[in-house]
PDB file with one MODEL, atoms N, CA, C and O in Angstrom:
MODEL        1
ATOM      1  N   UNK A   1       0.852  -1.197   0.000  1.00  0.00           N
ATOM      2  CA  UNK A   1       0.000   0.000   0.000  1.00  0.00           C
ATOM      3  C   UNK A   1       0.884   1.241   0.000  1.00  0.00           C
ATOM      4  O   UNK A   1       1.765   1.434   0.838  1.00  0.00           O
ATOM      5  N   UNK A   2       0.504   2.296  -1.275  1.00  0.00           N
ATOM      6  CA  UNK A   2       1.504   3.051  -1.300  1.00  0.00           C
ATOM      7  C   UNK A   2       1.317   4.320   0.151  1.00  0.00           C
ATOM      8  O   UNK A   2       2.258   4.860   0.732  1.00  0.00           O
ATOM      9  N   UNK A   3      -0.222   4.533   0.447  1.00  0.00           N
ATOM     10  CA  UNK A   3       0.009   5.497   1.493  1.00  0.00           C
ATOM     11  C   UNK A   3       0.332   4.997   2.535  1.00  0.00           C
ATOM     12  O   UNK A   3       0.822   5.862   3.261  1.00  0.00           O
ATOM     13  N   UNK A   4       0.300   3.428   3.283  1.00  0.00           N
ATOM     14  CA  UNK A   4       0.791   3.603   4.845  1.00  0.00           C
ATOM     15  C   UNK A   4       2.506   3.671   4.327  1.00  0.00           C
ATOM     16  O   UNK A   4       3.200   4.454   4.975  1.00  0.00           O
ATOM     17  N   UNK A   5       3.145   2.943   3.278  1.00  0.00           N
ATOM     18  CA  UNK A   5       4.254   3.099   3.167  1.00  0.00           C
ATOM     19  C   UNK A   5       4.910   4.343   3.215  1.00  0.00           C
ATOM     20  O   UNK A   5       6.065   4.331   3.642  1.00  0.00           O
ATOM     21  N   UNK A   6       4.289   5.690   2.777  1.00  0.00           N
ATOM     22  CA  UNK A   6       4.294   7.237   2.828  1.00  0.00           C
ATOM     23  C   UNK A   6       4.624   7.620   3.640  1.00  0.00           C
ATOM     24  O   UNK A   6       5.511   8.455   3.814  1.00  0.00           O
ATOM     25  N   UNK A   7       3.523   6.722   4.844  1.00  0.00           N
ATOM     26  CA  UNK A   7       3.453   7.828   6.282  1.00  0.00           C
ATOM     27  C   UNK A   7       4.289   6.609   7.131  1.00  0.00           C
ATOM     28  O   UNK A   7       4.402   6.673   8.355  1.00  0.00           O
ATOM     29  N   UNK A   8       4.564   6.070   6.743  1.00  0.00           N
ATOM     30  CA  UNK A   8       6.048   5.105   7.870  1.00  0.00           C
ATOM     31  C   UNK A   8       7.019   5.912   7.418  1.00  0.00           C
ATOM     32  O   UNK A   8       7.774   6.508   8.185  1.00  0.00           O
ATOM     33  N   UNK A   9       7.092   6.013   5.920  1.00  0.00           N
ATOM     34  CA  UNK A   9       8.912   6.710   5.782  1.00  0.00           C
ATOM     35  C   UNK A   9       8.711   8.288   5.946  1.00  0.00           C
ATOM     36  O   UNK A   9       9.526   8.993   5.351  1.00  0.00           O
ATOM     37  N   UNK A  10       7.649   8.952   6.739  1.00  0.00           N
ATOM     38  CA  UNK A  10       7.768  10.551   6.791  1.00  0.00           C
ATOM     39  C   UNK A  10       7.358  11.309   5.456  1.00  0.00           C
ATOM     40  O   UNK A  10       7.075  12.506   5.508  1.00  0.00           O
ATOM     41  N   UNK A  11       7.335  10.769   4.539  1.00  0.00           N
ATOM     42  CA  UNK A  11       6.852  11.763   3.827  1.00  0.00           C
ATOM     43  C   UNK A  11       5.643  12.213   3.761  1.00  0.00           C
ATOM     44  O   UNK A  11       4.720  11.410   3.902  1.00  0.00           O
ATOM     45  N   UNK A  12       5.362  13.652   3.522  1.00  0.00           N
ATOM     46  CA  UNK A  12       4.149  14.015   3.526  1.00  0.00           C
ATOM     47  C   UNK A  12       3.003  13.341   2.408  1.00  0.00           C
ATOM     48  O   UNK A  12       3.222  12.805   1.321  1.00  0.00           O
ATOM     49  N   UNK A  13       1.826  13.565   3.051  1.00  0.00           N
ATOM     50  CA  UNK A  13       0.679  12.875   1.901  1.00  0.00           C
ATOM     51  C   UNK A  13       0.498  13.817   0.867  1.00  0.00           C
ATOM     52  O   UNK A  13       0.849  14.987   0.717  1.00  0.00           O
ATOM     53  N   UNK A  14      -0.242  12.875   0.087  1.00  0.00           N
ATOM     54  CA  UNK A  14      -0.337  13.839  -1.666  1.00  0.00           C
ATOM     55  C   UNK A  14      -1.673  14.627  -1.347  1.00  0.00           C
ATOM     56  O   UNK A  14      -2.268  14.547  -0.272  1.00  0.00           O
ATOM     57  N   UNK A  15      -2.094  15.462  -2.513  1.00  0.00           N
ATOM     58  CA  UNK A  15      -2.822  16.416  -2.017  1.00  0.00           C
ATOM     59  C   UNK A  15      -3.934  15.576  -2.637  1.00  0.00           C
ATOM     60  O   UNK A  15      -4.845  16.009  -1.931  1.00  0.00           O
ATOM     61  N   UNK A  16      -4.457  14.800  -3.342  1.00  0.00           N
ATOM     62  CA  UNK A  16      -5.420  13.488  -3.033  1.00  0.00           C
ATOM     63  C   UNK A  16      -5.698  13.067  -1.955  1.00  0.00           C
ATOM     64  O   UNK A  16      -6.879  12.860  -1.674  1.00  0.00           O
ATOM     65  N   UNK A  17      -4.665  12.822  -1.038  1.00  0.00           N
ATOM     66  CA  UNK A  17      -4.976  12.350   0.041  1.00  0.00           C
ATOM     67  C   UNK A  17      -5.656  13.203   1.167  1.00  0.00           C
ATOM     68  O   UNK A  17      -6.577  12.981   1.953  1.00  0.00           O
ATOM     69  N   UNK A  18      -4.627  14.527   0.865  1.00  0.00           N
ATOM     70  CA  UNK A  18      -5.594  16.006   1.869  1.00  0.00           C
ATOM     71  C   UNK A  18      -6.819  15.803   1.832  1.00  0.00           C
ATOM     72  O   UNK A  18      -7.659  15.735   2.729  1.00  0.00           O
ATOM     73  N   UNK A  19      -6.901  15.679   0.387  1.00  0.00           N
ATOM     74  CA  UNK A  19      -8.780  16.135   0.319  1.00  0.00           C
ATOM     75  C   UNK A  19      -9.804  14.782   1.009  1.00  0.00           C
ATOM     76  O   UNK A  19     -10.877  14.847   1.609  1.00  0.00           O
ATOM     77  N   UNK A  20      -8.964  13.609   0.630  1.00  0.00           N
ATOM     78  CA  UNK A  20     -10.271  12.695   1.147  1.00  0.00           C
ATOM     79  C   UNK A  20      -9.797  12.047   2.445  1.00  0.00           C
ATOM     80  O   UNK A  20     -10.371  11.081   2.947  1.00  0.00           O
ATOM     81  N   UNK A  21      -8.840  12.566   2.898  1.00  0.00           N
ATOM     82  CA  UNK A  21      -8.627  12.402   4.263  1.00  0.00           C
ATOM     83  C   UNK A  21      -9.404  11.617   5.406  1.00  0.00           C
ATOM     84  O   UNK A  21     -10.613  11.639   5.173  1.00  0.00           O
ATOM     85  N   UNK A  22      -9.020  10.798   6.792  1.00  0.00           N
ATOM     86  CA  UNK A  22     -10.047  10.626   7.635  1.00  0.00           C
ATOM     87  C   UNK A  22     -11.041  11.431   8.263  1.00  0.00           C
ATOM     88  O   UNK A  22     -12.081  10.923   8.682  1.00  0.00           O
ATOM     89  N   UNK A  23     -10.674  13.283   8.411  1.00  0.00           N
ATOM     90  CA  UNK A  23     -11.279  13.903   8.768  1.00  0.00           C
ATOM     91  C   UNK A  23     -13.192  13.809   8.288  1.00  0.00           C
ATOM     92  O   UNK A  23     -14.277  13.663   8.850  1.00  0.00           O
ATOM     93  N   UNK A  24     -12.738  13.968   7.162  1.00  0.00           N
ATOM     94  CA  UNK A  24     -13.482  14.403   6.113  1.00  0.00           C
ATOM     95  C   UNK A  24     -14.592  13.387   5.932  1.00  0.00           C
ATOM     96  O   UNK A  24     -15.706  13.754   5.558  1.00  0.00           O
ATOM     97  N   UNK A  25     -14.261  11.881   6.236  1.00  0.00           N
ATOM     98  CA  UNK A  25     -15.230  10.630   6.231  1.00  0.00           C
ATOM     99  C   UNK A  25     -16.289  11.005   7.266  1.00  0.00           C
ATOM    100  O   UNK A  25     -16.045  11.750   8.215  1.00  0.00           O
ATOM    101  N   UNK A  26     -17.680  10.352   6.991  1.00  0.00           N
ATOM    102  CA  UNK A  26     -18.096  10.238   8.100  1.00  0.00           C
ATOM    103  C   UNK A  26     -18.491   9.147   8.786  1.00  0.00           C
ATOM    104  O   UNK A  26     -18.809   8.137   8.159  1.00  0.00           O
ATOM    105  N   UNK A  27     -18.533   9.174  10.079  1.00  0.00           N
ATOM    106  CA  UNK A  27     -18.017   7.365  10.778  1.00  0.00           C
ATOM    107  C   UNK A  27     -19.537   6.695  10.270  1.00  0.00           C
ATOM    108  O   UNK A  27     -20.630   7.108   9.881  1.00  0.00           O
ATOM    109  N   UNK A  28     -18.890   5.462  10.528  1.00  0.00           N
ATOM    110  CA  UNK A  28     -19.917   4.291  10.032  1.00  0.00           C
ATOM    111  C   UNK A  28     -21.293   3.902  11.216  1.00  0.00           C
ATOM    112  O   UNK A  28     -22.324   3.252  11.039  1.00  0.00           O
ATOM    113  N   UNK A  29     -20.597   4.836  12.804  1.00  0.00           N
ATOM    114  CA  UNK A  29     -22.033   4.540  13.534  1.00  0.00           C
ATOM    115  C   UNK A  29     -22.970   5.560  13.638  1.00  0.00           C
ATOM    116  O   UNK A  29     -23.620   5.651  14.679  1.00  0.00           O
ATOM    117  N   UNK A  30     -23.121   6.239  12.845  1.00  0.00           N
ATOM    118  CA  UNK A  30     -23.531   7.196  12.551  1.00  0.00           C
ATOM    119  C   UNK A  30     -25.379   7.004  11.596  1.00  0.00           C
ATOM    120  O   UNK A  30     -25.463   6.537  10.460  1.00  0.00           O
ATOM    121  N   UNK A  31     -26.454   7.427  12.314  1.00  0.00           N
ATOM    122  CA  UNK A  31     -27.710   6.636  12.085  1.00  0.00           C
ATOM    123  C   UNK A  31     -28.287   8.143  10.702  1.00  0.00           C
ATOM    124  O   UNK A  31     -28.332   9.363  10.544  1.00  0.00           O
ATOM    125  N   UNK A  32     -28.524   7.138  10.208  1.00  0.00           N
ATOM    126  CA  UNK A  32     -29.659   8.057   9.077  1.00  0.00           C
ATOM    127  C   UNK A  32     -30.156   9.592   9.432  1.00  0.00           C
ATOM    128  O   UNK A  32     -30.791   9.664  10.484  1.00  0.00           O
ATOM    129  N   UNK A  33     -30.014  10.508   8.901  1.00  0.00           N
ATOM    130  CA  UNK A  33     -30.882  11.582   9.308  1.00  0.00           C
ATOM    131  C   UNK A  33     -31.771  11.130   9.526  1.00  0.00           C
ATOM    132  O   UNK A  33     -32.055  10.046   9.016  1.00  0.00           O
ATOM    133  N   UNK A  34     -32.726  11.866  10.516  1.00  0.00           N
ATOM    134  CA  UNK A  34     -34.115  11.273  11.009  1.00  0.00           C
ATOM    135  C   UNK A  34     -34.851  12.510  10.405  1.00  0.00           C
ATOM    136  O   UNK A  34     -34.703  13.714  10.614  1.00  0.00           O
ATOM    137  N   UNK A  35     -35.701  11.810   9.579  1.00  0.00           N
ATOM    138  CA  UNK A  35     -36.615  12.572   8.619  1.00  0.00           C
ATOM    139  C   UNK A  35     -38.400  12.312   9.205  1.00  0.00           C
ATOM    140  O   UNK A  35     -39.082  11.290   9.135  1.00  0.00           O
ATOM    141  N   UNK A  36     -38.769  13.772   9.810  1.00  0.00           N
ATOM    142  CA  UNK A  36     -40.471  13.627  10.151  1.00  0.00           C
ATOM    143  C   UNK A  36     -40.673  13.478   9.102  1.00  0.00           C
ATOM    144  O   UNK A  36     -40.147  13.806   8.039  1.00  0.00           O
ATOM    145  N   UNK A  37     -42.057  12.577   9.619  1.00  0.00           N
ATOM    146  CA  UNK A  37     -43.096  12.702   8.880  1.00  0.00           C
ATOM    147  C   UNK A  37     -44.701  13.373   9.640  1.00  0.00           C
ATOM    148  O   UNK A  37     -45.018  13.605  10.807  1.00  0.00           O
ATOM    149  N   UNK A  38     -45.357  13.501   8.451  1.00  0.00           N
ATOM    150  CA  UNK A  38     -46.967  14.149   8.692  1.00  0.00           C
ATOM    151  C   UNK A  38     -47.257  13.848  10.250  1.00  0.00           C
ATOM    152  O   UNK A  38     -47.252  14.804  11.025  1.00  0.00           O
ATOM    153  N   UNK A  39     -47.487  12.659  10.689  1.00  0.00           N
ATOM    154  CA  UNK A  39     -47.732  12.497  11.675  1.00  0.00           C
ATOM    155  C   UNK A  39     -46.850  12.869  13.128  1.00  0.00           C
ATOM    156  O   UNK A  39     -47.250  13.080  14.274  1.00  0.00           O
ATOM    157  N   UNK A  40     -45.726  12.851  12.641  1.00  0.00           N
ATOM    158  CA  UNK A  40     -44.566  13.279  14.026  1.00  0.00           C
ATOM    159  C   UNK A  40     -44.881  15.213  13.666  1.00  0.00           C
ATOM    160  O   UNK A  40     -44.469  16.041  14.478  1.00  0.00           O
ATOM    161  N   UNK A  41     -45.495  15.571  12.615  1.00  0.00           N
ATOM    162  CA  UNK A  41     -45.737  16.772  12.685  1.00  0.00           C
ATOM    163  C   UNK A  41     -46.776  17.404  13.940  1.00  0.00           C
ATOM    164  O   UNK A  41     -46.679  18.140  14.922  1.00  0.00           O
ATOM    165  N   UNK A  42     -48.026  16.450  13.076  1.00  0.00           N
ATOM    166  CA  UNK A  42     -49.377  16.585  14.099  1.00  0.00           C
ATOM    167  C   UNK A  42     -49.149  16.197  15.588  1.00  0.00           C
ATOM    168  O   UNK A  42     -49.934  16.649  16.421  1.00  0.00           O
ATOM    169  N   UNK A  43     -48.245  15.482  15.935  1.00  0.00           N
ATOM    170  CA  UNK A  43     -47.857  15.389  17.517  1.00  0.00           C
ATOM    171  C   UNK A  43     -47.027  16.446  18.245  1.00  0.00           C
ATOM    172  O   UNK A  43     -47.168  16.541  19.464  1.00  0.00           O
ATOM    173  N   UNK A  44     -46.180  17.243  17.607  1.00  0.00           N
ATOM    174  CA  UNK A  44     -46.059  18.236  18.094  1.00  0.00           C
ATOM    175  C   UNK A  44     -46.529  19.216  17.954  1.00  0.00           C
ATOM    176  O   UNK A  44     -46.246  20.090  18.773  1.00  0.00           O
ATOM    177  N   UNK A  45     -47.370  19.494  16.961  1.00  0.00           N
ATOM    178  CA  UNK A  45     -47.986  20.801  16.855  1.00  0.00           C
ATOM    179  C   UNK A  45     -49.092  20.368  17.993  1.00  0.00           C
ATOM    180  O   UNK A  45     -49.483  21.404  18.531  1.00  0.00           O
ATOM    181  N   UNK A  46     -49.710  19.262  18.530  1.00  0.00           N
ATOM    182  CA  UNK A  46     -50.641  18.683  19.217  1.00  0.00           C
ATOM    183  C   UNK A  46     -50.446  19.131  20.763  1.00  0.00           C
ATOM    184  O   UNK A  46     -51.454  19.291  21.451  1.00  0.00           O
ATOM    185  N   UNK A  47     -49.136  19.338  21.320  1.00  0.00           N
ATOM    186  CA  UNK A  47     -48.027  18.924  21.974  1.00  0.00           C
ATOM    187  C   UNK A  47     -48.226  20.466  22.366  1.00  0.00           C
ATOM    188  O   UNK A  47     -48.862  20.920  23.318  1.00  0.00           O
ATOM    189  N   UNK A  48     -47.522  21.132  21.393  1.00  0.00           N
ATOM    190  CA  UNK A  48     -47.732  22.641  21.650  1.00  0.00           C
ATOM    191  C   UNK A  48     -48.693  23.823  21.545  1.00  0.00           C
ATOM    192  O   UNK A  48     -48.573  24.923  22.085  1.00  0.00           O
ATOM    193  N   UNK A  49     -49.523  23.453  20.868  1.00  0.00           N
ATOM    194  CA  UNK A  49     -50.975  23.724  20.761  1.00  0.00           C
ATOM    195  C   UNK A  49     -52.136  22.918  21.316  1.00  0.00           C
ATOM    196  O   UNK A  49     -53.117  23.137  20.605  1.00  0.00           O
ATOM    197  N   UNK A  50     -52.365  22.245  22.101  1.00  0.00           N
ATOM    198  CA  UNK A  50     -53.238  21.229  22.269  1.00  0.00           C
ATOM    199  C   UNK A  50     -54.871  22.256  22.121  1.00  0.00           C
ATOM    200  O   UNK A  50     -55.304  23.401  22.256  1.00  0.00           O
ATOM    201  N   UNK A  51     -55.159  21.287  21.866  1.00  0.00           N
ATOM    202  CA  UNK A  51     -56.596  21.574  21.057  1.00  0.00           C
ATOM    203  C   UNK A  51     -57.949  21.829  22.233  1.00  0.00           C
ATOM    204  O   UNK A  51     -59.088  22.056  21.825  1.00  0.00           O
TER     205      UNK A  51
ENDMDL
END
């Protein structure tokens, strides 16, 4: 593998590598945006307005 070989002998990473970097990933336990729907609407408007 040419990048761990890179970063054992000190040399700096290529600017390919800057960009897709670990920073930049986002981790794998990481859950779906949670997207309402209609009904999780009507429960809080329910919630804060109650009728």
């Amino acid at each position: 593998m040419r990048k761990r070989a890179d970063r054992a002998g000190g040399n700096p990473p290529s600017r390919s590598e800057h960009r897709a970097g670990p920073a930049r990933t986002a981790p794998a336990d990481v859950p779906h945006l949670y997207r309402a729907t209609a009904a999780d609407a009507e429960a809080i408007l329910l919630v804060r307005y109650p009728a």
